[in-house]
N, C-alpha and C positions, 0 to 999 in steps of 0.2 A: 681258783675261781669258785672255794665252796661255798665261801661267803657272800659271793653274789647270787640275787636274783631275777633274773631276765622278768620283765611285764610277761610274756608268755614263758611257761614252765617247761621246759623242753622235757623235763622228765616225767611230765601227766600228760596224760591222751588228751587228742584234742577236744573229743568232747567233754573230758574235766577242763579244760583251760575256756572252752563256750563257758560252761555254767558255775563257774566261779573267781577266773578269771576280772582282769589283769591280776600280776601280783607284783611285790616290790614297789620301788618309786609310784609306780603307776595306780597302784592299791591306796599308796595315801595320799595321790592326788586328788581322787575322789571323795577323802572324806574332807579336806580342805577348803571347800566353802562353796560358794554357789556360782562362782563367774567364771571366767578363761584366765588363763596365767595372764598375772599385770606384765611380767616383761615382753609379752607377742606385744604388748600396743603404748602404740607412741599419742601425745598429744595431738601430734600433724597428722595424725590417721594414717593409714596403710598408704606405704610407698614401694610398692608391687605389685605386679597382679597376676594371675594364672588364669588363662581361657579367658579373660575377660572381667573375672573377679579380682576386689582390691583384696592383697595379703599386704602382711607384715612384713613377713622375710619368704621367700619363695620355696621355702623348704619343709618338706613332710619325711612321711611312712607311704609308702607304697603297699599295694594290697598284697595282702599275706597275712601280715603276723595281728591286725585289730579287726576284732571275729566279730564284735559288734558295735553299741553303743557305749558301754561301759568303756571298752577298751577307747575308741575314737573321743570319747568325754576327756578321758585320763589322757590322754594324747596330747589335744588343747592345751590342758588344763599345765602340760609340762614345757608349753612353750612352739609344738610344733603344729606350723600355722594350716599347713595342707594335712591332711587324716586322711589316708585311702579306704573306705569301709570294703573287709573283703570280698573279692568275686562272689557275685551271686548269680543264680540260675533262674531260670522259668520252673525249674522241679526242684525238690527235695535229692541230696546226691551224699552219697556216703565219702567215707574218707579213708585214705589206708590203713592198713595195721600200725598200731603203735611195733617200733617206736619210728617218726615220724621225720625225727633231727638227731642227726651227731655232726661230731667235730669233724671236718676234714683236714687232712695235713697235707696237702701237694710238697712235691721235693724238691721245690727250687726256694734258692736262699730268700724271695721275698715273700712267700707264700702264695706265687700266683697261679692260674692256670692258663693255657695258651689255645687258644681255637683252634680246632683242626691235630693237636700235637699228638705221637703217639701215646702219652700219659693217660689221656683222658679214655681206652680202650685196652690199657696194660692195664690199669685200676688203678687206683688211690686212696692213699691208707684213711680210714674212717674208723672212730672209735668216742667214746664219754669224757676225751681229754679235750674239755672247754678251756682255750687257751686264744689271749689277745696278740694280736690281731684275729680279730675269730672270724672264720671260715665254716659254714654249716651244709648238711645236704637240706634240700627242701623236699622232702618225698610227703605229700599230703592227697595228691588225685585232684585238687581242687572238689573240697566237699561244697555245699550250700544248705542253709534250711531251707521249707518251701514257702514261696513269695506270702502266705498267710504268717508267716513267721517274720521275716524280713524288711516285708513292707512296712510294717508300723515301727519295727526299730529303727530304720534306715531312718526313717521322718524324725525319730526321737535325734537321733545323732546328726543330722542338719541343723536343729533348732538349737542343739549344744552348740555350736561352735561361736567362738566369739567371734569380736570387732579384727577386721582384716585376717580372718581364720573361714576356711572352704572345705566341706566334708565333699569328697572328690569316689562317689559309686564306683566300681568296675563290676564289669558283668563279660556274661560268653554264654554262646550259646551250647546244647548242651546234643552232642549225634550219638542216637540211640539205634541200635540194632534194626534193622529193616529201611532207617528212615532214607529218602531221599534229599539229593543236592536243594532241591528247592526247599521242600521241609526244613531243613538244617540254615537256611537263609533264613524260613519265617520264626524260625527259634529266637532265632539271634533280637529278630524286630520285636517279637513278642515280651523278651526278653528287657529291650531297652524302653519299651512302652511300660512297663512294670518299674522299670526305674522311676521312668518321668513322672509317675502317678505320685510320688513320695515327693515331689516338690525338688529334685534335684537340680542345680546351677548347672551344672558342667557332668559330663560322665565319661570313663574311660572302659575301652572293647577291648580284653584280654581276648590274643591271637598269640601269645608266646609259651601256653603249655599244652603237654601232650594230648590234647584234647580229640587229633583227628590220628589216634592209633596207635600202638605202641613206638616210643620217639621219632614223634610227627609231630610238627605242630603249622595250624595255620598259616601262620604268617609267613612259611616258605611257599604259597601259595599268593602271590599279591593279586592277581586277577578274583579267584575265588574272595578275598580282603576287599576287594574292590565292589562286588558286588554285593556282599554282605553290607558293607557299610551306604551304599546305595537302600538299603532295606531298612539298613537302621534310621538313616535319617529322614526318610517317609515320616515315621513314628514320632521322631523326638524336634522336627522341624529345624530351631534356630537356637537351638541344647546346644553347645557347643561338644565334640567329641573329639577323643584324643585316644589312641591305638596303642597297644604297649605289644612291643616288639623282644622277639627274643636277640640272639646275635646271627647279623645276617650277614657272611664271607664277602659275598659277591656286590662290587660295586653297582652293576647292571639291577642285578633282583631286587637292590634296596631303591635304585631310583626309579625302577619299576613300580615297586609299592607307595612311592610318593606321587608318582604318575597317575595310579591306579585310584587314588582316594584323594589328598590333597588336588590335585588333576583337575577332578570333578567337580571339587567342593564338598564333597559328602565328610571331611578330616579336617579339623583344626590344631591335629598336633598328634606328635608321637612322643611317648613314656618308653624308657630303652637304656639295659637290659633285664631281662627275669634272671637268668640262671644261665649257668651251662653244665650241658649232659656231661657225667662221666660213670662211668664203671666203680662203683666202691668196694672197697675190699677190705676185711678186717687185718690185723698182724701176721695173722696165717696164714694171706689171699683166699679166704673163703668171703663169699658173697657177705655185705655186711648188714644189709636192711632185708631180713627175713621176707619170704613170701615170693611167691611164682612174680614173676616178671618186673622184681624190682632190683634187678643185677643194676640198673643204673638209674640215678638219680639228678636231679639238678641243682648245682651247685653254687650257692650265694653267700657274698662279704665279701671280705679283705682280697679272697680270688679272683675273682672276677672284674676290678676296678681297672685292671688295660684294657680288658675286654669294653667295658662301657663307656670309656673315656673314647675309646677308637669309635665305636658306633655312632657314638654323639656329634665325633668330630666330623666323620663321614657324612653324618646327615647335615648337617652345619654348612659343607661344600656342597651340598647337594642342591639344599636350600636359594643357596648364591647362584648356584652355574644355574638353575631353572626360575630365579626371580620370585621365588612363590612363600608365599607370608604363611608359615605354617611353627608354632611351641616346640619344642623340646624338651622334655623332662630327663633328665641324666639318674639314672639308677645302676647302684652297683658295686660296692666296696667300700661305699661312704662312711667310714671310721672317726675321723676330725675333722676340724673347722679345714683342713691341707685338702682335704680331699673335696668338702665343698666347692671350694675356691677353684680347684684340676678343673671340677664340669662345667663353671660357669665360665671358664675361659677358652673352654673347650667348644664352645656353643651352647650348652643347654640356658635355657631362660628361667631352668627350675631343677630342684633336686632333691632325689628322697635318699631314705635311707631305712632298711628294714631290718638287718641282720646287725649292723652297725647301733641302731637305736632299741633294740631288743638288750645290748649289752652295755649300754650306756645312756639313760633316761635323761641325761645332763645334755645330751647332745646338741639339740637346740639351743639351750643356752649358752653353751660354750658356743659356736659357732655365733650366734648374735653379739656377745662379749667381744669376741676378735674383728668387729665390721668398724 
């Protein structure tokens, strides 16, 4: 893998990969002319659509690895029609210590990881051997610039996108030391009102990282989900919103959370999954991502792809057994056009890929190649 270069640099801090960022494919899409890649668009115009908007092919980058405009530009411009610009905040939010990603190796022959198993609490070997099918930790804290930064790229990176091409926000809100439950709901609103000022189509409410504590997250709260999203949609009106879910065990608690938002009407979709926790360890089982309270991290690629194929499909029955008209975005493992294909059959009506399309800029178009 030395000769490749990931669009993001897994080996430069994140905030060298902000401020000079993308690199590889994605570096010389950008100098490549002034429009969106010709092969996103067909004569007959977009023959898909996400939240309501018309796409080419219903396939992106989920939020994570495109920090800004630059990156979401070069995105486009490589064929992938949905760009997640990543989670942003109501504040300015720092980011962990470098270094941020290694290679994960789980020890079963396909490289996967299993929810719940005892691997993911024994540890799992983590190390700088970038190896395909690749497999990554995501340890980043969800950083953000603050909304005077953000807000005007975001605009720039909407106006980027071409014909059946949708730059797709995520935000979250951000629970600070002393704050109260209510406070932390008007975050969230205040949050998604700062979106909506940027002109955004559609937006998506990140509840899948550890945002409520050391590995807690949101969305195993669907009532709290529930009412947050009751707060957001005060704000953003007839914005269409879409929830990105981590991996949720329990049948009951996921059709909880489609009860609790789809229900009401405050949800038009859920994005599912981000990651999963596990314990990393170097070759000597010493903690492998330095720093107090980073013995475990969240785990995304080639690992997690049963993981997200089962959620989707779950929610997919869920969907059916409650009648209720609500997207699915399948995120999780997306490697090939094969693995495309897994989540739209799976139920999802759309599919990213982050970890997947960091190590392969071609991805989209391979995956439109083989339609």
């Amino acid at each position: 893998m030395s000769d490749f270069e990931p669009f993001y640099d897994v080996s430069r801090s994140y905030e060298d990969n902000y401020e000079q960022g993308p690199f590889g494919a994605f570096a010389e899409a950008l100098k490549d002319g002034n429009g969106a890649d010709a092969a996103g668009t067909t004569s007959e115009g977009a023959s898909a659509s996400f939240l309501g908007q018309p796409v080419n092919l219903p396939f992106g980058i989920p939020a994570g690895p495109l920090l800004n405009s630059r990156f979401t530009t070069a995105a486009f411009r490589m064929g992938f029609d949905l760009a997640t610009y990543k989670t942003v905040r109501s504040r300015a939010w720092g980011c962990n210590p470098f270094p941020n990603v290694l290679a994960v190796h789980p020890k079963s022959a396909d490289g996967s990881l299993t929810p719940g198993s005892a691997e993911l609490d024994e540890g799992v070997l983590a190390d700088t051997n970038y190896e395909t099918p690749i497999s990554i930790s995501n340890s980043f804290g969800v950083p953000s610039q603050s909304p005077d930064a953000w807000q005007p790229d975001m605009r720039v990176a909407i106006e980027a996108a071409g014909p059946g091409q949708v730059l797709v926000p995520s935000f979250q809100g951000s629970r600070v030391e002393g704050m109260s439950e209510e406070e932390y709901i008007a975050d969230h609103a205040t949050t998604a009102r700062l979106v909506k000022e940027t002109g955004a189509k559609l937006m998506v409410m990140n509840t899948s990282c550890p945002n409520e504590g050391h590995n807690r997250l949101l969305c195993h709260n669907p009532l709290l989900v529930g009412r947050i999203t009751e707060a957001v949609k005060q704000e953003i009106g007839d914005i269409p919103l879409m929830v990105k879910l981590a991996y949720i065990p329990s049948d009951d608690a996921l059709e909880l959370m489609v009860r609790s938002t789809v229900g009401h009407g405050t949800v038009q979709g859920f994005s599912t999954i981000n990651t999963i926790s596990a314990k990393l360890v170097d070759a000597n089982g010493n903690q492998a991502l330095p720093g107090a309270g980073r013995d475990r991290s969240g785990v995304c690629g080639n690992a997690i792809r049963g993981a997200g194929l089962d959620m989707v499909a779950r929610l997919a029955a869920i969907r059916e057994k409650l009648g209720l008209d609500f997207a699915i975005n399948g995120v999780g493992g997306v490697v090939s056009p094969a693995d495309y294909q897994a989540y739209r059959d799976a139920g999802a009506d759309s599919v990213m890929s982050a970890t997947g399309a960091m190590w392969d800029a071609e991805l989209a178009h391979k995956i439109k190649a083989s339609r």
